[in-house]
C-alpha positions as CSV (number, residue, x, y, z in Angstrom):
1,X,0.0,0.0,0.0
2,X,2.1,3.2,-1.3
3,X,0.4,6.7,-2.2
4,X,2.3,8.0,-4.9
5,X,3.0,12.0,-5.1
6,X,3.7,12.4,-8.5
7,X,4.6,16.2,-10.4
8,X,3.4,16.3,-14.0
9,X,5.8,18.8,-15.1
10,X,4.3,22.3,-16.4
11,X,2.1,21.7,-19.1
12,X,4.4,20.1,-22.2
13,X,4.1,16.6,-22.4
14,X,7.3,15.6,-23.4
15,X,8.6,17.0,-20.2
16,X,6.7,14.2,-17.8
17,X,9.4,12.4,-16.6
18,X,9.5,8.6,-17.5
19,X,8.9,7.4,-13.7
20,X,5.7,10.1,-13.6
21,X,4.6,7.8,-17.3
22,X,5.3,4.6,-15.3
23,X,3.3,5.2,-12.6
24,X,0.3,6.8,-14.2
25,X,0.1,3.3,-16.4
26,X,0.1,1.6,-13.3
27,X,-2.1,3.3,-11.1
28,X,-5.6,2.1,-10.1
29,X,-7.0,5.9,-9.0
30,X,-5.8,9.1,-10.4
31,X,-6.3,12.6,-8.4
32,X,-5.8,14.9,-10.8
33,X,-5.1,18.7,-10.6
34,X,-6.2,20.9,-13.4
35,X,-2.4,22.0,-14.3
36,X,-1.3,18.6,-15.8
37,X,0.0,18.3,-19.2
38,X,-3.5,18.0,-21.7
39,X,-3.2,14.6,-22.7
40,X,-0.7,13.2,-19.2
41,X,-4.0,10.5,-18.0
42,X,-3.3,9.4,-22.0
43,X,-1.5,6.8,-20.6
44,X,-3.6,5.7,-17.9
45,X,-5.2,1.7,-18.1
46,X,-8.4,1.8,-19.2
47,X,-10.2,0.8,-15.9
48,X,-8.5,3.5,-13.9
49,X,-10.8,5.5,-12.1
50,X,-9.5,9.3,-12.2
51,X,-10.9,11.8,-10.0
52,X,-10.5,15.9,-10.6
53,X,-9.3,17.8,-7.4
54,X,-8.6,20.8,-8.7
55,X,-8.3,23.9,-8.1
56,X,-8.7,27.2,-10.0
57,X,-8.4,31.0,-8.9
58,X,-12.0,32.3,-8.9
59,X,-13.5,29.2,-10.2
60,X,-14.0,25.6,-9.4
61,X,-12.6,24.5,-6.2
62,X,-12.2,21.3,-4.5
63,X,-11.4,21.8,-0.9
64,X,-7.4,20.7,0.4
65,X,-9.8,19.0,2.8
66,X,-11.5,16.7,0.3
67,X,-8.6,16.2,-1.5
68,X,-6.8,14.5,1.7
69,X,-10.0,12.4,2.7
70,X,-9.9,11.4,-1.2
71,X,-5.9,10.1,-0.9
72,X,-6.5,8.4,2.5
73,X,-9.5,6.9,1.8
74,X,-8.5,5.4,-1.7
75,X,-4.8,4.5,-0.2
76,X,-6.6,2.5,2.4
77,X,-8.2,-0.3,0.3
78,X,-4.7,-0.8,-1.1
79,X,-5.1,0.4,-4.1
80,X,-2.4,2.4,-6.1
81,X,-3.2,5.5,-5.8
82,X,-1.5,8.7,-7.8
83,X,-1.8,11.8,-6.8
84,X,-1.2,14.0,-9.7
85,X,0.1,17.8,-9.9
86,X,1.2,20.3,-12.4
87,X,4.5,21.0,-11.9
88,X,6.5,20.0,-9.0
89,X,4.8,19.0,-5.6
90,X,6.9,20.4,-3.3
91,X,6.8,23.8,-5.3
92,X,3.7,25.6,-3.9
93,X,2.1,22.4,-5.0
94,X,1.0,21.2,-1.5
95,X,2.3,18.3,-1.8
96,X,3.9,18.3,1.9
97,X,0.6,18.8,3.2
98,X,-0.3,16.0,1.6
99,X,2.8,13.9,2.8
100,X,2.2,14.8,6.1
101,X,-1.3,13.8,6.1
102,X,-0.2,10.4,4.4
103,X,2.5,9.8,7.1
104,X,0.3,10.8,10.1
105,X,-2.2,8.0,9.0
106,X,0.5,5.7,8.7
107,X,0.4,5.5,5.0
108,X,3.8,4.9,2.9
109,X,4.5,7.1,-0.1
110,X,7.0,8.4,-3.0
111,X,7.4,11.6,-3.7
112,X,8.3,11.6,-7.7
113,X,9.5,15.1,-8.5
114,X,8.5,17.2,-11.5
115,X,9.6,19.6,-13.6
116,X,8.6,23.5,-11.9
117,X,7.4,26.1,-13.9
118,X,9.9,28.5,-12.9
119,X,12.8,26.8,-14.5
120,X,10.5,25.2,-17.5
121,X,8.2,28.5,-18.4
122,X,11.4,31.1,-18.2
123,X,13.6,28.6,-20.6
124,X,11.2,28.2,-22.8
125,X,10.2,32.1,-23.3
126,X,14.6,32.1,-23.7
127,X,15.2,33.2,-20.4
128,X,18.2,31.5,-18.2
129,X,16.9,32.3,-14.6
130,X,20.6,32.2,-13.2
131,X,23.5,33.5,-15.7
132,X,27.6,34.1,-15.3
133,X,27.5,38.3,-14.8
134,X,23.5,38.9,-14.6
135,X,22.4,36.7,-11.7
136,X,24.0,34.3,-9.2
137,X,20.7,33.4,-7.8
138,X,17.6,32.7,-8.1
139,X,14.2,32.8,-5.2
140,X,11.1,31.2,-6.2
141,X,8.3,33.1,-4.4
142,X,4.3,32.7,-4.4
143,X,2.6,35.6,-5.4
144,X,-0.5,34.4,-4.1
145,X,-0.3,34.0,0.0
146,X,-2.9,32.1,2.1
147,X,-5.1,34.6,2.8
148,X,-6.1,33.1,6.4
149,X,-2.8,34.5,7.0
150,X,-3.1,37.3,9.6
151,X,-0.6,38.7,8.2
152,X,2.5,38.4,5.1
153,X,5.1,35.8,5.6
154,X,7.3,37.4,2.4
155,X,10.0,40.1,3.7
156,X,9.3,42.6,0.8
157,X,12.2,44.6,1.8
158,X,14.5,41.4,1.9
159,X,13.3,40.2,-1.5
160,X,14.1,43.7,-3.2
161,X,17.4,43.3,-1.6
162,X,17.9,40.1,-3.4
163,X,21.3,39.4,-5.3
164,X,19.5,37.5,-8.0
165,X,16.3,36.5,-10.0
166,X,12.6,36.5,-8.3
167,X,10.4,34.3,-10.4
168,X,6.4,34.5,-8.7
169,X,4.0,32.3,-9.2
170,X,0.0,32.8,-9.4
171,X,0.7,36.3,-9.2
172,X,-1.2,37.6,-12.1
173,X,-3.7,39.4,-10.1
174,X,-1.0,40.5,-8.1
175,X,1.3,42.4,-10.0
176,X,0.0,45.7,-8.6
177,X,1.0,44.8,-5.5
178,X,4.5,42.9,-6.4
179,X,5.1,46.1,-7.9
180,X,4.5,48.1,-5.6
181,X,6.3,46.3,-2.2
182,X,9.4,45.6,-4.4
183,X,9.6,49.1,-5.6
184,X,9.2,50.4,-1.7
185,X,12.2,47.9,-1.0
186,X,14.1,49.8,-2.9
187,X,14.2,47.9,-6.1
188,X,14.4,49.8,-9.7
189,X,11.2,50.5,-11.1
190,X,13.1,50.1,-14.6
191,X,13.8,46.8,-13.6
192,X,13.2,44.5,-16.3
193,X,10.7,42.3,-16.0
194,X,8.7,39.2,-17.9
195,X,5.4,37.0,-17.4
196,X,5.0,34.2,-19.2
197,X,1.6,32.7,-19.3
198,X,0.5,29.1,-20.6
199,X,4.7,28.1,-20.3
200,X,5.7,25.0,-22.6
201,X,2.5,24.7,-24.0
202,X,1.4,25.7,-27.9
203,X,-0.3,28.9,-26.3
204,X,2.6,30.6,-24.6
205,X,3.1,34.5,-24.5
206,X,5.5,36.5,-23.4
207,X,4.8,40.1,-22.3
208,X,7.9,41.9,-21.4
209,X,8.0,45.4,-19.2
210,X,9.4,46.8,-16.4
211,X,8.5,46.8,-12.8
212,X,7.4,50.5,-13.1
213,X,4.9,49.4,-16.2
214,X,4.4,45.6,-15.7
215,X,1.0,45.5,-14.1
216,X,-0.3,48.2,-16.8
217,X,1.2,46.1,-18.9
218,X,-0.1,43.0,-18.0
219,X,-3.9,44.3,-18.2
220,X,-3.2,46.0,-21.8
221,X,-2.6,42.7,-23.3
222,X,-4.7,40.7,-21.2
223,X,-2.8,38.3,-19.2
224,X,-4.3,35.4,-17.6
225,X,-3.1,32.2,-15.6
226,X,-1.1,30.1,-15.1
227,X,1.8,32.4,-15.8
228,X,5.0,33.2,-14.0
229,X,6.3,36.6,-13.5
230,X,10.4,37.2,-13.7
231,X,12.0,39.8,-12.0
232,X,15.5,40.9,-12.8
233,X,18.0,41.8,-15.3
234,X,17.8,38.2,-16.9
235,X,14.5,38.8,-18.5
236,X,16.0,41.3,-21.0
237,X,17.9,38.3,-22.5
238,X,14.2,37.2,-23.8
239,X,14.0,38.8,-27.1
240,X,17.6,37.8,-27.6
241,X,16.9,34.3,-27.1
242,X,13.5,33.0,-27.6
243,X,12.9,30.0,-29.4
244,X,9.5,28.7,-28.8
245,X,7.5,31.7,-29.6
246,X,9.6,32.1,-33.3
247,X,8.7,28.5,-34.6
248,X,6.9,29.1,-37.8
249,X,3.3,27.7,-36.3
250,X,3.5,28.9,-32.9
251,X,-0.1,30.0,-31.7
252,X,-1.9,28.4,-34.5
253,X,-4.2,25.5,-33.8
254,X,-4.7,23.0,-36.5
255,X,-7.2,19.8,-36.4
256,X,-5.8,17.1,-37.8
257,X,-8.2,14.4,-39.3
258,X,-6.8,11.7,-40.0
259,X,-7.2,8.2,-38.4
260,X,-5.4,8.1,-35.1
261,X,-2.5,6.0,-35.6
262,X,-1.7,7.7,-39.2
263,X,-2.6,11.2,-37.2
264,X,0.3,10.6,-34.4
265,X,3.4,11.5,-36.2
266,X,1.6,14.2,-38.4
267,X,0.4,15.4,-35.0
268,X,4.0,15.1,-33.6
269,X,5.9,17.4,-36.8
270,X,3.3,20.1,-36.7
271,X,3.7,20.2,-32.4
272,X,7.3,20.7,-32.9
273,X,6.7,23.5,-35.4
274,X,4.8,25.2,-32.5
275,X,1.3,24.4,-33.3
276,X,-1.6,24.1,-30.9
277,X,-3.2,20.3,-32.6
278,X,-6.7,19.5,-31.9
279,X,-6.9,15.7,-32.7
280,X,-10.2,15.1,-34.4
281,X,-10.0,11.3,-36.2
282,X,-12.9,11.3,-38.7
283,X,-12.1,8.0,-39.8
284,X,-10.7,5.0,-38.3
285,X,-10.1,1.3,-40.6
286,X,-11.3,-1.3,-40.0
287,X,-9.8,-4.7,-41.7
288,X,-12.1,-7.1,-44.1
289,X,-12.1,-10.7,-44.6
290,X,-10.0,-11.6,-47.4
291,X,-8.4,-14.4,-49.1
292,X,-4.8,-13.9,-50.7
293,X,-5.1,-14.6,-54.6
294,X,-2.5,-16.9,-56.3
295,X,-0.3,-14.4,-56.9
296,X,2.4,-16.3,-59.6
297,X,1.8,-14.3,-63.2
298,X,1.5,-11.0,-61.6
299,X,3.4,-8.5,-63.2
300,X,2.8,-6.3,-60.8
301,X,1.3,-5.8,-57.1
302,X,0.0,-2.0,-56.2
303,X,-0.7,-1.0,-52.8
304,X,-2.1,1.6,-52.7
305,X,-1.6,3.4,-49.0
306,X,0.6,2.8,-45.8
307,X,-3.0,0.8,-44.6
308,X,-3.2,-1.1,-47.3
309,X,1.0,-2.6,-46.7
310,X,-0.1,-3.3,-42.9
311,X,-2.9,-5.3,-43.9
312,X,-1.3,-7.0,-46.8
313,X,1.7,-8.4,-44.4
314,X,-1.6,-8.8,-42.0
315,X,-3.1,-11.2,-44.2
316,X,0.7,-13.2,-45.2
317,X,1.3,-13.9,-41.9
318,X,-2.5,-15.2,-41.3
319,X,-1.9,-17.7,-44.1
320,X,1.6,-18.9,-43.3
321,X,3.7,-16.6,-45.3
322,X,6.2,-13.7,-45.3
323,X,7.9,-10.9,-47.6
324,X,9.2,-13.8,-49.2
325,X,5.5,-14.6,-50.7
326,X,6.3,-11.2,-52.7
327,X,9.8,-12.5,-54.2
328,X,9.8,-11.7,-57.6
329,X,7.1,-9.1,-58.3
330,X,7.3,-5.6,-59.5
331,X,6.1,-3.8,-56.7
332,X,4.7,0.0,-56.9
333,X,3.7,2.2,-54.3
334,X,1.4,5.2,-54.6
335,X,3.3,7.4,-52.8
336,X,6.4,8.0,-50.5
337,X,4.2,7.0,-47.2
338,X,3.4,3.7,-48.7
339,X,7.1,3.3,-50.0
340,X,8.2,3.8,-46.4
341,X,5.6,1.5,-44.8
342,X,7.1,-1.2,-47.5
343,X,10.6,-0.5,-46.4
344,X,9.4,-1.4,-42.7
345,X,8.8,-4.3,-43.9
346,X,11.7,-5.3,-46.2
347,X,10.6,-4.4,-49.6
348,X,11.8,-1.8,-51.8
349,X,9.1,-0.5,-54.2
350,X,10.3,-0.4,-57.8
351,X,8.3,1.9,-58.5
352,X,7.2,5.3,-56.8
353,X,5.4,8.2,-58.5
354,X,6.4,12.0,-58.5
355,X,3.0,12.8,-57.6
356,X,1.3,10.5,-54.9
357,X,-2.3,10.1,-56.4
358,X,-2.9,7.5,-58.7
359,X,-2.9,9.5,-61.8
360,X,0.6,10.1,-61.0
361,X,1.1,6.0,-61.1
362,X,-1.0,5.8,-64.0
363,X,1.8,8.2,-65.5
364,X,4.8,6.6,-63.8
365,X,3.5,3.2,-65.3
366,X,2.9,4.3,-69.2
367,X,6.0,2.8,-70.7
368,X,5.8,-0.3,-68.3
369,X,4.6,-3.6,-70.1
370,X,2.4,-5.0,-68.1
371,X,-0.4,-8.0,-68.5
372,X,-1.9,-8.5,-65.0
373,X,-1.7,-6.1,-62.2
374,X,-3.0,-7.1,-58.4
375,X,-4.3,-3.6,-56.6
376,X,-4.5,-3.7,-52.9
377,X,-6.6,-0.9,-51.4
378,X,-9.3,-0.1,-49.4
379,X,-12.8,-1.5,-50.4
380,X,-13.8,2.4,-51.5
381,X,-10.9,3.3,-52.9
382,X,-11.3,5.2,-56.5
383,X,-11.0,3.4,-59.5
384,X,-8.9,5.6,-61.5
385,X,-6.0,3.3,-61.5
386,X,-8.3,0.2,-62.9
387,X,-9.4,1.5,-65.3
388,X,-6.7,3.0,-66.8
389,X,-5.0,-0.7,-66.8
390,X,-8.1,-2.3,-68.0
391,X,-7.7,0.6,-71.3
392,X,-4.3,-0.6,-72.2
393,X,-5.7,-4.3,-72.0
394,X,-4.6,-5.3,-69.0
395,X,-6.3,-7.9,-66.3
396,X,-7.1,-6.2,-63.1
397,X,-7.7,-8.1,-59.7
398,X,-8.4,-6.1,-56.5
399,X,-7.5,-7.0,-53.0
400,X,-10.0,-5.2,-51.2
401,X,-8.3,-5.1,-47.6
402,X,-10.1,-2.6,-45.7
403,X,-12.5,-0.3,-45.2
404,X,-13.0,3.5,-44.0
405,X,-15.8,4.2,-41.7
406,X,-16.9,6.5,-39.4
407,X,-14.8,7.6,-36.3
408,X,-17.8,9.4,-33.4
409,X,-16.5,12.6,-32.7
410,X,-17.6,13.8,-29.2
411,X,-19.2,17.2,-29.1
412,X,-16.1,18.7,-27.5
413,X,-13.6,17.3,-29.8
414,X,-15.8,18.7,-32.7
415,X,-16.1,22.3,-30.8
416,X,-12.5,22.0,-30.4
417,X,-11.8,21.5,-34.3
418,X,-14.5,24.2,-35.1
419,X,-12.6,26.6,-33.1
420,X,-9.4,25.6,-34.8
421,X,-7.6,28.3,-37.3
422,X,-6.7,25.1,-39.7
423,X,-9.0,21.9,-40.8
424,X,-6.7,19.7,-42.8
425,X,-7.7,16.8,-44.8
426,X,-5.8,13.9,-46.0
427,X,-8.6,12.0,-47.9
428,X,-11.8,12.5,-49.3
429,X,-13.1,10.0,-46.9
430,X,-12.4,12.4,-43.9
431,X,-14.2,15.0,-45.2
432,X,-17.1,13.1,-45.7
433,X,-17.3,12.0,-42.5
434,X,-16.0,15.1,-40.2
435,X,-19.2,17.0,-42.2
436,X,-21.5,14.1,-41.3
437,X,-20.1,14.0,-37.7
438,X,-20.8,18.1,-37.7
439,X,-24.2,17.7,-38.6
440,X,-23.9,17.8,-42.8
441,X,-21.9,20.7,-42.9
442,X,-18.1,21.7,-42.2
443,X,-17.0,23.7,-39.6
444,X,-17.3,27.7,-41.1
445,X,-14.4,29.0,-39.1
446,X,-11.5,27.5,-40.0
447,X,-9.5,27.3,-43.3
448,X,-9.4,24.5,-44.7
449,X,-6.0,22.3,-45.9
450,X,-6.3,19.3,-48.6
451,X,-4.0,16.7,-49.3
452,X,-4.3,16.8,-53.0
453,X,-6.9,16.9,-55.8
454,X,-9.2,13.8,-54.6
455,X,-9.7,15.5,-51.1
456,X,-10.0,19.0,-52.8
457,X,-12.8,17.7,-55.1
458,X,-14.8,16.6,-52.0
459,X,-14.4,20.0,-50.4
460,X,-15.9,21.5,-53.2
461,X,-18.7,18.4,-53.0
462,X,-19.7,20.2,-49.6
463,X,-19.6,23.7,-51.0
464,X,-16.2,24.6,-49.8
465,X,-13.0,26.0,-51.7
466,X,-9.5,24.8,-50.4
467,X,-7.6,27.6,-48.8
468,X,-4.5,25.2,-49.9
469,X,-3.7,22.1,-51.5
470,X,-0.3,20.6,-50.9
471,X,2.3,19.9,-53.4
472,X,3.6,17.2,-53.1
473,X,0.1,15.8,-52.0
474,X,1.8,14.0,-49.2
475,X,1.6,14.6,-45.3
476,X,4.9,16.4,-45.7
477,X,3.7,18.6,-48.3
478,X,0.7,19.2,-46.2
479,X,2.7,20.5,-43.4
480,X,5.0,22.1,-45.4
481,X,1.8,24.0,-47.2
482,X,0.6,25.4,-43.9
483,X,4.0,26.3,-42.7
484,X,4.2,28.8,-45.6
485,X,0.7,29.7,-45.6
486,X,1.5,31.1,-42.1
């Protein structure tokens, strides 16, 4: 029986340490604050039961209170119990409250640290919080006391005094105040000074000022938590060395519809290039029963998408058989994307077409001789390569090996995506079925991103122009299209 006090990190997911990961697939309850990382209880098992407790400044509030009977009570049966925070939880997280509650009952726990905003939020916005000639320290400091305190615990005079760096945190509505006692200490008012709100995450914004100006400031543009404020000479290093906010798609959110496991690396690439992604799978495959034709006298096998190679090594395997089955064949892939997904599995395509739509293979294939072709694809998939063969007089087979249906959208995923500043769309198929999801009809807000001509005709099906096609027509391309498109 161990209670496990776990920090989440500040908000980026790829900064949750790999022992926080472990635990959270382990644990049988969850408490939760509202601070984690967006998609941390990702990992969780299925049957986990995860429980909210948190907290947020003049809104929903779970009583400390309720959160300990919570942790004791679900400790008790046994059961692995994490207790989740944002950030660290010994920095102004509560966890030692917690701990001490925990040990009083006779409970044993972990304490797994996490990354603190105050050293994550400041070196993402480019800030060093200590650095050789600037600052030799560095005081983390709540701007947001207990206010059944009779009276201040911070020495205000003491903390202006400082030899270093002041980083507060949930002092938004403080600032005035902060201001105001540090300036009375004796501190600068042209001291410079930075808040960064929503650090490591897509959203973050940096607002730099002074002491004298920070809170008038701070209200011109709007500030709002979670944010940390920096005080000190360090935060006019910020403009010189900011890399988060200058990534090409920082601050733009962009739904990507593609099926989930194709989505994740598309996902992944346009998250590195700063974007906020909304993942909204329209579609999802789902794998037929199929039967593996004789394939001696082939002169050529097509496969036709990365789902279509997954199924087809799906369906060798089922029947006894290996890459080896395809010894022999002229093998052509309809795209780079399927060419890779060969590669993983130990076939070279011979051929590859410039443009990845099957016009381009029609075109990459016209000086081929050819007698009879096997196309794998999905069940729906368009014809255009078909029946091009059948002109020139060749025998056509097609290995139907999955279908596209219908992935249910809930309706906050689908608010989420309507509020987005980019759609993008990587087959006709998920256009059809993001608009039936919406009700008929796509989202009006946002722009809207196709993959190439097939998915750009369906748009125009549902009464809407592409604001952009890619070129190549490729995932890539895609990304590469709305990195120029700004």
């Amino acid at each position: 029986m161990t209670a496990y006090l776990v920090g989440a990190g500040p908000g980026d997911r790829g900064l949750l340490t790999l022992r926080a990961a472990e635990l959270i697939a382990q644990a049988d309850v969850i408490l939760y604050d509202r601070l984690i990382p967006a998609d941390a209880l990702s990992g969780a098992r299925d049957d986990a039961e995860l429980v909210f407790v948190g907290k947020q400044g003049g809104g929903e509030q779970v009583p400390q209170e309720a959160t300990n009977e919570l942790l004791l009570r679900h400790a008790a049966t046994g059961r692995t119990v994490v207790r989740l925070k944002g950030g660290d939880p010994f920095v102004f997280g509560r966890g030692g409250e917690e701990a001490l509650v925990l040990r009083e009952a006779g409970i044993p726990f972990e304490v797994v640290p996490g990354i603190t905003a105050g050293i994550a939020a400041t070196a993402y916005a480019g800030i060093p919080v200590t650095q050789r000639n600037v600052a030799s320290a560095v005081a983390f400091v709540t701007g947001h006391e207990n206010p059944d305190k009779p009276e201040t615990q911070l020495d205000w005079p003491a903390l202006a005094a400082f030899p270093g760096t002041l980083v507060f945190y949930m002092g938004v509505r403080a600032l005035p105040r902060i201001s105001a006692q540090l300036t009375a200490g004796g501190l600068s008012p042209q001291t410079p000074v930075a808040i960064v709100e929503r650090g490591t995450m897509p959203g973050q914004r940096t607002t730099l000022a002074t002491l004298e100006t920070v809170a008038e400031r701070a209200a011109e543009r709007g500030v709002k938590a979670p944010a940390v404020t920096l005080v000190g000479d360090v935060a006019g290093l910020a403009e010189q060395l900011e890399w988060l906010e200058a990534r090409p798609l920082h601050g733009v959110r962009i739904a990507v519809t593609r099926a989930r496991a194709q989505a994740s690396p598309m996902a992944a690439r346009l998250r590195a290039l700063g974007a906020e992604v909304v993942e909204a799978p329209a579609i999802r495959t789902r794998a037929l029963d199929a039967e593996l034709p004789f394939l001696a006298g082939h002169d050529l096998i097509v496969v036709s998408s990365p789902n279509g190679v997954h199924e087809l090594f799906a369906l060798l395997e089922r029947s006894g058989r290996d890459a080896r089955a395809l010894g022999g064949h002229r093998i052509a892939a309809i795209g780079p994307g399927t060419a890779r997904a060969l590669r993983e599995h130990g076939i070279v395509a011979d051929v590859v077409p410039a443009r990845a739509v099957a016009e381009g293979l029609v075109e990459a294939l016209e000086d081929v001789p050819l007698s009879r072709v096997l196309v794998v694809r999905a069940l729906e998939g368009r014809d255009v390569l078909p029946d091009a063969l059948r002109a020139r007089g060749c025998e056509v087979t097609i290995l139907a090996l999955y279908e596209t249906i219908a992935e249910p959208l809930d309706p906050d995923t689908l608010a989420a995506a309507a509020g987005a500043d980019w759609i993008t769309f990587t087959s006709a198929s998920t256009v059809r079925f993001l608009a039936e999801a919406a009700g008929g009809a796509l989202p009006a807000g946002p722009r809207l991103a196709s993959i190439g001509p097939a998915t750009s005709a369906a748009l125009r099906e549902h009464g809407r122009e592409p604001d952009l096609e890619a070129e190549p027509h490729t995932p890539d391309g895609l990304i590469d299209a709305l990195v120029n498109a700004g």
